[in-house]
C-alpha positions, 0 to 999 in steps of 0.5 A: 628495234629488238635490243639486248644486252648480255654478259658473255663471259669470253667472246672468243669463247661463245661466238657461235652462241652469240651469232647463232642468238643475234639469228634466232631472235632477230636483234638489232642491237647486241650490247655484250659485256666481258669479252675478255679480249683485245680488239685484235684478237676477238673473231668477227668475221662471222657477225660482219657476215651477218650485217652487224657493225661491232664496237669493242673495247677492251685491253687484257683477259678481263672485263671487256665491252662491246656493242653489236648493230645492224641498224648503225653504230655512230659516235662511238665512246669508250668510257664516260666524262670522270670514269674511275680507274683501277689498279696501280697505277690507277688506269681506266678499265674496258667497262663502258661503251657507248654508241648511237644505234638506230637513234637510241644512244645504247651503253654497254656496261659492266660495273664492277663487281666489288668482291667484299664490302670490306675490299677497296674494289666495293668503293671503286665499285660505288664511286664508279657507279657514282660517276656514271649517274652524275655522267648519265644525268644529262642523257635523260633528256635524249633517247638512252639505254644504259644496259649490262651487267650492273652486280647489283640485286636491287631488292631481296627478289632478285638473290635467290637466298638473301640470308645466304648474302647477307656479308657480300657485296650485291645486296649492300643498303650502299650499293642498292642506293647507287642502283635506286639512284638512276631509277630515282633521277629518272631511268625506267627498269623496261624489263621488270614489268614484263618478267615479274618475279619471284625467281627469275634471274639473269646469273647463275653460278656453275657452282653447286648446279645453281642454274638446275636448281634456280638458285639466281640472281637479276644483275643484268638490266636495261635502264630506259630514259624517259621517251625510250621507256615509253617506246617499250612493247615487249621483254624477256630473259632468254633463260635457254640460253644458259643451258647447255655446254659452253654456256656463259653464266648469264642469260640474255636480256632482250627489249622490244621498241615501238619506233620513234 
């Protein structure tokens, strides 16, 4: 099974590029982040055309997942057990989707981005992360993917110039240690094995020619339990897919799995 996951940044937007990935790497499941739009107003005829079942959820102009499969999409769930919310009055927003693709439990997900360490968004940002690896413990023992876009650059090797982020948020000692604590619990990182750094991301800012000049970061993972990491043959950044007109600001994360 060929899995992968993508930050699109406006479905509506990109639905060409998406249909036209899904085709030219022949995947099976597609988890995409920030789509940006209600159910009702995303264009899918093209992806049922194409065989694929679609899950969305999302509510207004911002944030927004999604999960796109071919090999069946059952038990879908929006949201997790305790999932914070956001906003006055505080409400849960569309960053998390989970549905059984082929036998592997596959979530979408989005962490937030946190903005500054000194805004109230970082703590949602860390108790969210928070209540979804209390949420997440459970699943290791079951065939499970948490993948998306978690804003968060595990180490020094994942942001192109660590002095340059030294007062913002993605690099924090607090955030790192939200991220280390799913590896520590048990989840693999699949895809570092096969796309070693330094240098190689998943985001570039339109800003400054970031993408041109490689000045990155690795935010987008696929977090595998124990018996789907063992099922990994294979993973890659499809770094092309950044280039380009209309291009989102994040690459595709694509991994390969051995059959049950």
């Amino acid at each position: 099974m060929r899995l992968a996951t993508w930050n699109v940044n406006s479905l509506r937007s990109r639905i060409d590029r998406v249909e036209a990935f899904l085709q030219r790497h022949d995947v099976d499941v597609l988890a995409v982040q920030e789509t940006k739009a209600r159910e009702e107003q995303l264009p899918l005829m093209g992806l049922h055309a194409l065989g694929y079942e679609v899950a969305v959820a999302g509510t207004n102009q911002w944030n927004g997942v999604g999960l796109v499969s071919r090999v069946g999409l059952e038990d879908v769930r929006v949201g997790f057990d305790a999932m914070p919310g956001w906003g006055e009055p505080e409400a849960p927003e569309a960053r998390a989707l989970g549905a059984t693709c082929g036998g592997v439990r596959v979530w979408s997900l989005y962490v937030p981005n946190g903005r500054k360490p000194d805004d109230p968004h970082y703590h949602y940002k860390l108790d969210w992360m928070a209540r979804l690896r209390d949420a997440a413990a459970p699943w290791l023992d079951t065939p499970t993917a948490l993948v998306g876009d978690w804003n968060v650059c595990p180490t020094d090797e994942d942001v192109f110039d660590p002095a340059q982020f030294a007062k913002s948020t993605h690099v924090t000692p607090a955030e790192r240690a939200a991220f280390q604590g799913f590896l520590d619990d048990g989840y693999a990182d699949v895809v570092r094995p096969y796309t070693p750094g330094p240098g190689v991301y998943t985001y570039w800012d339109y800003y400054r020619q970031r993408f041109e000049r490689n000045r990155g970061l690795r935010i987008d993972f696929v977090l595998a339990s124990p018996e789907v990491a063992g099922r990994v043959t294979g993973a890659f950044i499809d770094r092309d897919e950044r280039a380009g007109t209309g291009a989102s600001d994040h690459a595709p994360v694509v991994v390969d799995l051995a059959e049950a």
